[in-house]
N, C-alpha and C positions, 0 to 999 in steps of 0.2 A: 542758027541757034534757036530760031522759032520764037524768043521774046527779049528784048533787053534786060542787062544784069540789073538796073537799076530798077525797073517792075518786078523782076524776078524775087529782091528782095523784101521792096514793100508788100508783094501778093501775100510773102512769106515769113514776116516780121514774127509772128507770134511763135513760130518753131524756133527762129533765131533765137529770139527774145528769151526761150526756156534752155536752148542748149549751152548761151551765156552765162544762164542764172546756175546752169548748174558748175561751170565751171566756175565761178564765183564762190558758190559754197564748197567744192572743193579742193581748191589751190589756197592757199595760206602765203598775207603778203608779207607773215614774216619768217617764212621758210626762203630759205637761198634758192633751195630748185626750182621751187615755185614761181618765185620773182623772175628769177632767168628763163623762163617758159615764157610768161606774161611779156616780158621783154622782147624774146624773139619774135613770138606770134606779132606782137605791134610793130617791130621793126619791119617784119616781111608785108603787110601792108601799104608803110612808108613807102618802102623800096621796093615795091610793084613789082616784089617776087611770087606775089599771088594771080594764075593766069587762070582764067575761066575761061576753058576751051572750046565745052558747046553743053548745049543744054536740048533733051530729049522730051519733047513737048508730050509724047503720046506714054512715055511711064514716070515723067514728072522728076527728072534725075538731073542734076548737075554735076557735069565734071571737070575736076580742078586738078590744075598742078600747082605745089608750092615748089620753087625755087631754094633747094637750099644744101647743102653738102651733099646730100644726093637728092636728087629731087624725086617728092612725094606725092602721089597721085591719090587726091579727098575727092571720093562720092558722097554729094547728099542725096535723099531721097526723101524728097518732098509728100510722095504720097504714102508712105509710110514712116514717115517721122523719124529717121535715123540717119547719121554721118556714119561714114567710115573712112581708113586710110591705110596707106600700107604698108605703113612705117607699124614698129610691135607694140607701142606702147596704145596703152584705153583712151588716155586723156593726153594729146600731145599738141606741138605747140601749130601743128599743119594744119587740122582740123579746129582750131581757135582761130589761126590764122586766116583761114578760109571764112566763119564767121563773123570775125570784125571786117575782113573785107563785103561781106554783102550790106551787116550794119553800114557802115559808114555814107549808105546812100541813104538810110532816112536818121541816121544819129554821130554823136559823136564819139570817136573809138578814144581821142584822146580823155575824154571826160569822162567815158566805161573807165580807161587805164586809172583816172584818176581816182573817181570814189574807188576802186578796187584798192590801191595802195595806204586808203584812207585808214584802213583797218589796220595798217600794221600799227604796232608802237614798239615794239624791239624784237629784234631779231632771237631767234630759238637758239641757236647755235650760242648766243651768249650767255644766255640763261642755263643751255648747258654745262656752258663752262665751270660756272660758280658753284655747284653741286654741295646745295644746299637742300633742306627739303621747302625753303619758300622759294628758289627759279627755280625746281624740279613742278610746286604749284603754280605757277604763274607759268610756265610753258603747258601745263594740260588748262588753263584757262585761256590761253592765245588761242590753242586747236578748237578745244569745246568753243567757246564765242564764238568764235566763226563757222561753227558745223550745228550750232545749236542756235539761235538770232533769239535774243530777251524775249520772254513774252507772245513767242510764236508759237504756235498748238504745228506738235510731230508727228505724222503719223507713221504708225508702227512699223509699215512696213520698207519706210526709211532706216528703220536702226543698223541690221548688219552689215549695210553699206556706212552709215556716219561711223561705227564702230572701226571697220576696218580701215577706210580714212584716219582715220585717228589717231590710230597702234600706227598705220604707214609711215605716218610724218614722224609720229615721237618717235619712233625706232631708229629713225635716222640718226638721232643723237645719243645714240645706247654710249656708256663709257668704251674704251678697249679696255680697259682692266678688267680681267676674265673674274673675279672677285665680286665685283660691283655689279656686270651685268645684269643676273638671277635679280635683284635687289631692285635696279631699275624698272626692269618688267615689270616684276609685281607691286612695284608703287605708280607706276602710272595704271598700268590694273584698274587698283583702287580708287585710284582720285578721276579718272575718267568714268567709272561705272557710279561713283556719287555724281558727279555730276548730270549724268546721262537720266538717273534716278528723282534725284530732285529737280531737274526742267520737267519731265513726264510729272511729275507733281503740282507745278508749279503752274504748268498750262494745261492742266488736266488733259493728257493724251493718253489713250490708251497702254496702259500696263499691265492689264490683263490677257490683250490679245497673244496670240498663237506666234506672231514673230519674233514680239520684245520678250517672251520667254524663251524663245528658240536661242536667239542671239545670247540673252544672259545662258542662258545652259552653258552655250560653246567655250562663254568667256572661263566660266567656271571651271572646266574641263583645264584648259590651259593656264590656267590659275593655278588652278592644284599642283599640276607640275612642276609649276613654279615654287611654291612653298616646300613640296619632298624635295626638290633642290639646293634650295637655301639651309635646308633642316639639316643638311648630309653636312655643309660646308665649316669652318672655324666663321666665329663672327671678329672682323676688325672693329677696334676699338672706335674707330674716326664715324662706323655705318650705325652706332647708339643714335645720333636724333633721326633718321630715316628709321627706325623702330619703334621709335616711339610715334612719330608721326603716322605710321602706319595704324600701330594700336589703335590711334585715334580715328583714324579713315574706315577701321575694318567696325568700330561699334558706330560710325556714322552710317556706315550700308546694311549693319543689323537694324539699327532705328531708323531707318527708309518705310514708312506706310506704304500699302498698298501693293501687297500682294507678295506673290511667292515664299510665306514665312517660312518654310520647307529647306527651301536653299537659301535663305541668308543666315539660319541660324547652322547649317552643315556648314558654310564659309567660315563665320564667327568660331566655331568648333575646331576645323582644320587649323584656323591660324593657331587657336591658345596649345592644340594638341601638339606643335612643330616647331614655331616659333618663337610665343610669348609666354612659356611652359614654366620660368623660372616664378619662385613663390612674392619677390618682392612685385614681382607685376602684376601678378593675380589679386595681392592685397590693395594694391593702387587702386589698379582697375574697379575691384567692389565698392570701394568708398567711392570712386567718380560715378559709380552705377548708381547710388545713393542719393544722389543729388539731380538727378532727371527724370525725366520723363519719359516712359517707353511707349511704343509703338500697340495701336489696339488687339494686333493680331499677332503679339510675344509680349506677354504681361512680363512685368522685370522681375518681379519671383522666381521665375522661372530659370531667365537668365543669372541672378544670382543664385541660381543652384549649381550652374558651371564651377563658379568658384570656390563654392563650400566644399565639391569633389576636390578642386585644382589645391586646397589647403588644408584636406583630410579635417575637415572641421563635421564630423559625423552629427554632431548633436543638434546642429545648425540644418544640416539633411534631411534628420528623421522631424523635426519643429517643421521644415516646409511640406514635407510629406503627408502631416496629419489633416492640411487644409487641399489634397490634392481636386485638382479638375479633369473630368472625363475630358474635357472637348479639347483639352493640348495632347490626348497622349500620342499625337502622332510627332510632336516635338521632344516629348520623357522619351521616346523609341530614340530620336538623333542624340539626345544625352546620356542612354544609357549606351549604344555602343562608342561614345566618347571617354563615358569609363572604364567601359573593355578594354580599350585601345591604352590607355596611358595604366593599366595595371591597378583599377580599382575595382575589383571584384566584387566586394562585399559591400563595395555601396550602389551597382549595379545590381546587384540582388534584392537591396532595399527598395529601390525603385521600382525594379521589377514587379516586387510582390506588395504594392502599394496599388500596383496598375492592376492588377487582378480582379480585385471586386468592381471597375467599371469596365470592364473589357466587351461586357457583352452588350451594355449600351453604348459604348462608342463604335462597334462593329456594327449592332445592327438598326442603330437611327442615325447617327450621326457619318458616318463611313459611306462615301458614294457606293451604288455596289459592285459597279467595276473597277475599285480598286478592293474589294471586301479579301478576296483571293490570295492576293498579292501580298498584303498586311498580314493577313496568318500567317502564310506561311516564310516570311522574314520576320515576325514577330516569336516564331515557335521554335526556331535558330538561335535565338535569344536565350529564351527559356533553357532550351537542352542544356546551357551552359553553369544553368543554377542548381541546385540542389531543390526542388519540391516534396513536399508532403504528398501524400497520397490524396487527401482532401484536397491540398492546391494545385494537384494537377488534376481532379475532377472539374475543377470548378475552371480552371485553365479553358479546358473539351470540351466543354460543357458553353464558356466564354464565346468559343470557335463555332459551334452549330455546322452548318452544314459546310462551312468551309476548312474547318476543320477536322474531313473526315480522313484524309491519310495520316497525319500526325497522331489522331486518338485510334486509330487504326493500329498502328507502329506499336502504340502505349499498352492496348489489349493484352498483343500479341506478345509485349515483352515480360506483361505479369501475369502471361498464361491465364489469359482471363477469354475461355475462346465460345464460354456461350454468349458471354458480352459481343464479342467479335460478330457473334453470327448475328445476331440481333441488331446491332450495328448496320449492317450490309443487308439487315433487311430492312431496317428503316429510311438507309439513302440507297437505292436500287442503281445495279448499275450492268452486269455481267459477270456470266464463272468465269468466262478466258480471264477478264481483267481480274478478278478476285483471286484466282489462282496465281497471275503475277505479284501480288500482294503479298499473301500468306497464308492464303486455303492448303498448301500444299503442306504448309507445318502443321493446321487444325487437323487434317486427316492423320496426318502422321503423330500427332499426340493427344488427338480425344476425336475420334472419327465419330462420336454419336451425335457433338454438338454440331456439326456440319449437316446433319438428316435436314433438321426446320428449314435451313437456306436453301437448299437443291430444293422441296419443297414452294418455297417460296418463289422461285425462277422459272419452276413448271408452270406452274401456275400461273405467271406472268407470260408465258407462251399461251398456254391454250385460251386464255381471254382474246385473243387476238382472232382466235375465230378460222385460220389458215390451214390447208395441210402444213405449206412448209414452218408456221408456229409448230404444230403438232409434232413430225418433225424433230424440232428443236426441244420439245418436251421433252419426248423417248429419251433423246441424247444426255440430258441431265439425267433422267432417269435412273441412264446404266449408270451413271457415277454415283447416283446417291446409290444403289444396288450395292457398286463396289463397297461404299462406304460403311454402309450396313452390314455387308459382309464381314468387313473388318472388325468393326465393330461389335459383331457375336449380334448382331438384330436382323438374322437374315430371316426369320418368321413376320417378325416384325413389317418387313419391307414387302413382304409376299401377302400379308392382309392389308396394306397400304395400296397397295397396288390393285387388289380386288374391291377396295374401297372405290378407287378411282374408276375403275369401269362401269362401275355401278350410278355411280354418280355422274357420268357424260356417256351414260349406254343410247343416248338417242345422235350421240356426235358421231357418224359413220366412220367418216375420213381418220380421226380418233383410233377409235375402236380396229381397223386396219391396220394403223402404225403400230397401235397395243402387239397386235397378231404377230406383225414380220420382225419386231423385237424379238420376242417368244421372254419378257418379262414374266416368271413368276417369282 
């Protein structure tokens, strides 16, 4: 074996010491399977059903068999920091087994079992039972305490594992009534992502990093699900305090500081859009908005404009609109397709065209500019659906700048406005192929003159390059603007244009050849 077990463990207490700790935070001692894991792992200890067969001095490996309705063969591997075993479960009772028996040579397994059992105070499965919404709270604060410790700073890149932990064990206790399920999901949901939300607050851990958004994305993803679920279903009379308590859980993770205002106010959105849509709730809801305090980054104006939509109270609408702010309109965007969606047209258009005269300051100082793109062009999706002025849709294109050049493109082409078009395409330069997938193909086809300045424009963007193959690519424009002009009835026009140009790059050789094999006059 090359050293004794009992060296073997003190060399190696500190790997021990962390692969306990983590079973520790996630076994639950008031989960039944839990406790019956913890159970068996100590019992195979007792009953020195744990054999440590030989240990491989030159790659640092120990191999174990536990004893037990089939026996399970646990490798650690000491120089790389990791257990395994060959039984299918991640966390089973062989590989626990394996390390309370190496503990037990510098500590005591009975006193690990003990403070671990310290933490239960009732069992989940009863709190189940009572299916209320305080043991439905009081089982996601059994799981949360013990996967969250008071007062201790989390780092982020813990969360999608505490998360999935978490859903684990309370899914266990999902009701069988096919009715109630949907309902449970998405109230533990709830009351585990508050919780999850206010400890990251509480010990200031990161909430802005890249995984605890990652992690809340996914919940949200399957969240959603869950509410078009509920939305489809009849509600029984006995699941009224499980909505109402939700109510209260879903503006608790709206009024969560720090960070993501994005997606807590699209959550807050979907729940009122599916399931809290009736008016007596909406009216509640505003008075209890009334009486708090909102979060710095979703003023509660804001959020009471939800409900001025949810109660067709228009006058209440257009009084918040008169005080609007550029620097939310990426939230007016999540509330205006909230009114799309539940069939308020006309107050989505209020909105809409409230946002218009800041659009072009919130695009282009405030709007990172890798999302600048993105926000037009779901913001201009929007638009299509309103009715504009000819003035409010300049000022619209105009809002957009250079990311809004296919949109005001589209708009040109559809008010036959096609020396604007060209003018356009020559102020954001790009290519004829691409211009022609566009709508060069209609400018020729119903004003071929206003097309001349652009094929111009793109020559000439060729021969600055200085290249035969620029050059080249000049001729080739050429013959189309030619065609163009032809149509056009300006084929003089095109044949002094053209002896212009010779004239003016007659020292460009390479030039003046391509001119030749053309045979442009």
């Amino acid at each position: 074996m090359g050293l004794s077990i009992p060296a073997i463990a003190r060399n190696n207490a500190d790997f021990i010491n962390r692969e306990l700790e983590k079973y520790t935070q996630e076994l639950h001692p008031s989960s039944a399977e839990d406790e019956e894991l913890v159970r068996r792992a100590v019992f195979s200890v007792r009953n020195k059903s744990v054999l440590f067969e030989r240990y491989n001095t030159a790659v640092e490996k120990l191999f174990t068999v536990v004893q037990d309705v089939r026996p399970a063969e646990v490798t650690i591997d000491f120089r790389f920091q990791q257990a395994s075993c060959t039984c299918p479960q991640p966390l089973c009772r062989h590989q626990l087994g394996t390390l309370l028996g190496l503990y037990q040579y510098y500590g005591s397994v009975q006193d690990w079992a003990s403070k671990w059992r310290a933490e239960k105070s009732v069992q989940l499965n009863q709190l189940a039972a009572e299916r209320t919404p305080e043991s439905w709270d009081r089982m996601v604060d059994e799981v949360m305490a013990h996967l969250l410790p008071a007062g201790r700073r989390t780092e982020s890149y813990l969360v999608p594992s505490i998360l999935d932990n978490a859903f684990t064990k309370l899914r266990r206790y999902t009701p069988l009534e096919r009715e109630w399920q949907p309902i449970f999901k998405l109230y533990t949901e709830l009351a585990v992502l508050n919780k999850l939300w206010a400890h990251f607050l509480a010990t200031d851990s990161p909430i802005q990093s890249d995984y605890f958004q990652y992690a809340i994305d996914k919940r949200y993803e399957y969240a959603e699900d869950l509410i078009h679920e509920l939305s489809s279903k009849s509600r029984l009379f006995a699941t009224d305090p499980f909505y109402d308590a939700m109510q209260k859980s879903v503006r608790e993770l709206l009024m969560q500081e720090g960070g993501m205002p994005h997606l807590r106010i699209n959550f807050f959105l979907l729940c009122w859009e599916h399931i809290f849509n009736d008016k007596k709730r909406a009216a509640q809801e505003l008075d209890t908005l009334a009486k708090i305090d909102s979060p710095p980054d979703i003023p509660l104006d804001i959020i009471q404009l939800v409900f001025y939509i949810l109660l067709k109270d228009e006058r209440a609408t257009e009084r918040h609109l008169t005080q609007f702010d550029a620097a939310h309109i990426s939230l007016y965007e999540a509330i205006v397709h909230f009114a799309f969606n539940i069939g308020e047209k006309n107050t989505a258009a209020l909105i809409l065209k409230a946002m218009l005269p800041h659009l072009h300051q919130y695009i282009h100082q405030m709007l990172p500019p890798h999302r600048r793109q993105q926000f037009t062009n779901s913001l201009n999706l929007l638009y299509a659906e309103i009715e504009l002025t000819e003035t409010e849709e300049l000022l619209l294109y105009g809002a957009f700048g250079r990311y809004g050049i296919q949109p005001y493109s589209d708009y040109l082409l559809q008010k036959e406005k096609y020396e604007e078009w060209t003018a356009l395409h020559q102020l954001y330069s790009s290519s004829i192929p691409y211009l022609e997938s566009i709508g060069l193909k209609q400018v020729l086809s119903e004003k071929p003159a206003a097309a001349l300045p652009l094929y111009h424009h793109y020559a000439m963007e060729e021969i600055r390059q200085k290249s035969r193959m620029n050059y080249k690519q000049a001729v080739r424009i050429w013959k189309q603007m030619k065609s163009a002009a032809k149509k056009a009835g300006k084929t003089t026009y095109f044949t002094d244009y053209i002896e212009t140009v010779r004239t003016q790059f007659k020292r460009r050789r390479a030039l003046q050849e391509e001119l030749d094999k053309a045979q442009l006059h």
